[in-house]
N, C-alpha and C positions, 0 to 999 in steps of 0.2 A: 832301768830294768822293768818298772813297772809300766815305760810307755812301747816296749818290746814285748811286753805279755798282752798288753793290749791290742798290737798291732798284728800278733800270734791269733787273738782271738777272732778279729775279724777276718784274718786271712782264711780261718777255718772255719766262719760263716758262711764266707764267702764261696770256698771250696764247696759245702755240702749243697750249698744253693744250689752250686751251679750245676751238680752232679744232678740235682733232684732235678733242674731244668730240661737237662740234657734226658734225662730218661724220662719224663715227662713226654717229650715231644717223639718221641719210637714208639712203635707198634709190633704187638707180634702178626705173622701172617695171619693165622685164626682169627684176631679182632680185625684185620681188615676185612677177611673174607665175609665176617660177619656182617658186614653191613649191606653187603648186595642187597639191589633194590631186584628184588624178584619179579616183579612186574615186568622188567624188561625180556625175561620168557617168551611170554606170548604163544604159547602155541595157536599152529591155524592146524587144520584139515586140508589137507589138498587133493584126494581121491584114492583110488584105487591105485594097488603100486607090486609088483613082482619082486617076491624075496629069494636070493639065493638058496634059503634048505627053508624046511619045514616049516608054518603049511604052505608057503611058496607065493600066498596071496596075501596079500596087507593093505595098510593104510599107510598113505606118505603123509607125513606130519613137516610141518618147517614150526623152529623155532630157535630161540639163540639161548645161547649157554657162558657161561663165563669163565674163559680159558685163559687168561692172562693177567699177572698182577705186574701194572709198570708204573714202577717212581720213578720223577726226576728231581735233583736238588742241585743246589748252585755251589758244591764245593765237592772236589773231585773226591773219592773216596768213601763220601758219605752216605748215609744211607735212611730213609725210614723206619726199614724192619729190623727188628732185633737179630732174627738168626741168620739176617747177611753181615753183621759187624766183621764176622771169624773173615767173611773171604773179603771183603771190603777191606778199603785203609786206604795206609800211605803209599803202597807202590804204585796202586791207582795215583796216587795225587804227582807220584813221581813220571808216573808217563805222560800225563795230561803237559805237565810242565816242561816235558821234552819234545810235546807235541808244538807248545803256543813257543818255546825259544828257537824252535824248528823255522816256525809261520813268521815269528818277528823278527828273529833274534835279540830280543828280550828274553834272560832269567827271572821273568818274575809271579808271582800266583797266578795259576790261571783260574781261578775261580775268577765267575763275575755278578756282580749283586747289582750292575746296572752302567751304563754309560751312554753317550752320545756321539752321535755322528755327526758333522760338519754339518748336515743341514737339520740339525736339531731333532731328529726322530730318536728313539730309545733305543737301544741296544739292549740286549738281554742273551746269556748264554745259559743253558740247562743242560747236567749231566742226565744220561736216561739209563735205566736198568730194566729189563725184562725178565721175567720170572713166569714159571708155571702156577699158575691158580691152585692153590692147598684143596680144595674142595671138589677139583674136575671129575676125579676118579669118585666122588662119593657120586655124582651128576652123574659120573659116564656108566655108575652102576644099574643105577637106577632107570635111566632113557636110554642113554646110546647103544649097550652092550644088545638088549632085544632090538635094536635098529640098526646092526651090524654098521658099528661105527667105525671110525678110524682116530688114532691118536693124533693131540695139536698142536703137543711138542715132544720132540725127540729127547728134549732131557729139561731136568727142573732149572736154569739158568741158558735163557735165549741170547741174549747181549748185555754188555757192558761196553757204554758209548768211551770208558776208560781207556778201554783195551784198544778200541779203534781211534783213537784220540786223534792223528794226523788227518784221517778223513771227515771226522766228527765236528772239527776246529773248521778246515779250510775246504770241503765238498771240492777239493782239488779235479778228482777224476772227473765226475756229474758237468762240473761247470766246462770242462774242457770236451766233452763228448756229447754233450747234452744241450736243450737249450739253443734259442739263436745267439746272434754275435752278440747280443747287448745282456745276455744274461736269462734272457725273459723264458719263464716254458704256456707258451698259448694254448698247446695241445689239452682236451678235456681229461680229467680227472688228473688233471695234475697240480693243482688248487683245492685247499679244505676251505671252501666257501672265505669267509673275513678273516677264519682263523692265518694263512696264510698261503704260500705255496708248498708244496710237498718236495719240493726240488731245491737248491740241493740240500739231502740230508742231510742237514749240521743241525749242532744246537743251539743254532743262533737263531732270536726272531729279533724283527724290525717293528716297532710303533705300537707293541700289543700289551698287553696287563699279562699282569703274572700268572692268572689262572690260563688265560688263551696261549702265553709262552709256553704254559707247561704241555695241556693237553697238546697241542704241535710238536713240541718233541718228543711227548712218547710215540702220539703217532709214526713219527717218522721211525720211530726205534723196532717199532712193529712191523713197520714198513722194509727198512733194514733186514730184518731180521728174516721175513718172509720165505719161500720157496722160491720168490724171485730171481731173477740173476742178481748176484752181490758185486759186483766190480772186484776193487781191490781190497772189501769190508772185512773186517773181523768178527767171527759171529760164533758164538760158543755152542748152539743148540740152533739148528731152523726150527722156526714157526711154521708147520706142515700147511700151512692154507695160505690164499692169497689175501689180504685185508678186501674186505667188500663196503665201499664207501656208500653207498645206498641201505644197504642193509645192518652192518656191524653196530654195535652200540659201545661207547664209552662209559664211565660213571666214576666222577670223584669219588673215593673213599677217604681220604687225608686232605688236609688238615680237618675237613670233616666231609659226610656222607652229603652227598649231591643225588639229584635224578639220571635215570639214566638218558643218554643225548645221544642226538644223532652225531655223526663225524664231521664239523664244519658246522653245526648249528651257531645263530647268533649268537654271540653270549653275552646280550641283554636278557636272553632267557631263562640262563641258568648260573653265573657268575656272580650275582648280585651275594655281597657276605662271604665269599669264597676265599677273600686272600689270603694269604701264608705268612704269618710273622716271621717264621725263618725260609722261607723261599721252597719250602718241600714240601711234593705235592704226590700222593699213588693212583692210580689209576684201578678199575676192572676192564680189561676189555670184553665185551662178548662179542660171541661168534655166532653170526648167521648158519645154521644148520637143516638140512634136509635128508628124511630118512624116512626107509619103509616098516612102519610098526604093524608087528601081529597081531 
């Protein structure tokens, strides 16, 4: 008896630990939004500019804003933020897995925390979730609304790489419509610099660390998500804009606050102390903006 109260007891160290772990490692949206690195703003001046009403004559301003909050993590369902657990889960993890028994015909997890391909390169897959930025509307009060702006997303959830899992897993369509014979996309802007190629959108990278797997597939999830054409994707809300690979800026917020980066920057520059002990990482996106202020 007494070696059954014992093993009672650590079972229930064990449990609260791991509860304390677990909630440990979530965030509400507000503490992420709070770390935006403000600097990546930037407003410039660009001249003289024509407004629709009153007084008709302005200033055009360019600057970026922070319109999108995107994690990815390595087990379907899961999530960073606290207030997606409700829509988040198991049925996610259920589709994902009728995506990979689909691709393989394997029943088995399709979470992946790492593997190898035949010629020894790394494998990595990231689930991605897009979300509207908790703070845009307090931004879009304050700048956009006297710079007759337009909204960035049509609703507070853009994608869930869950829900598109078949496409997400195997870039079936991309790779059959897209691309030459050997796979390859040469054409420009269809490469984030070292980070990877942009094509096809899955969550898979090839040969990269965890921080560069991550930030590629949120991209890509943005990119998905976009006013683009979607193929056969699943997308729960567009992202009113096109992503602007020149201009747009990313910014680690999780597992901690990063600088803000261009899209495709080395990441000798900004990765260094960035890993994730459990593989999940949130993104800010900002968006390059131009408008005419009174």
């Amino acid at each position: 008896m007494k070696y059954i109260r014992y093993l009672s007891l650590v079972a229930l160290i064990v449990f609260h630990c791991s509860a304390w772990a677990i909630a440990a490692r979530a965030a509400s949206m507000m503490t992420l939004a709070a770390k935006a690195d403000w600097s990546c703003v930037e407003f410039k001046t660009l001249g003289p500019c024509y407004r629709k009403t009153l007084p008709y004559v302005g200033v055009k301003i360019r600057y970026r804003q922070p319109v999108l909050l995107v994690e990815t993590v390595k087990i379907p369902g899961d999530t960073v933020i606290n207030e997606m657990r409700v829509f988040l889960g198991a049925r996610l993890k259920q589709n994902a897995r009728a995506a990979m028994k689909q691709r393989t015909g394997v029943d088995g997890d399709p979470s992946s925390g790492g593997v190898f391909n035949g010629d020894g390169t790394a494998l990595s897959m990231n689930e991605a979730h897009v979300f509207s930025f908790p703070l845009t509307d307090v931004f879009s009060t304050v700048v956009v609304a006297p710079c007759e702006g337009a909204p960035d997303l049509a609703g507070p959830i853009g994608y869930i790489s869950e829900l598109d899992a078949k496409e997400w897993r195997t870039g079936e369509t991309e790779q059959r419509f897209c691309g030459d014979q050997n796979g390859v996309w040469p054409l420009p802007g269809t490469w984030l610099g070292t980070w990877g190629p942009i094509y096809p959108r899955t969550g898979w990278s090839v040969g990269t660390t965890s921080p560069v797997a991550s930030a590629l597939s949120a991209y890509r999830a943005v990119d998905i998500s976009s006013i683009k054409p979607q193929l056969p994707r699943v997308v729960l809300s567009k992202v009113l804009f096109v992503p602007d690979l020149f201009w747009d800026r990313m910014q680690m917020v999780y597992p901690s606050a990063g600088k803000c980066i261009r899209i495709g920057e080395d990441p000798r520059l900004w990765e260094n102390g960035k890993n994730s002990f459990d593989g999940k990482f949130a993104w800010i996106f900002w968006r390059k903006k131009e408008c005419c202020l009174f």
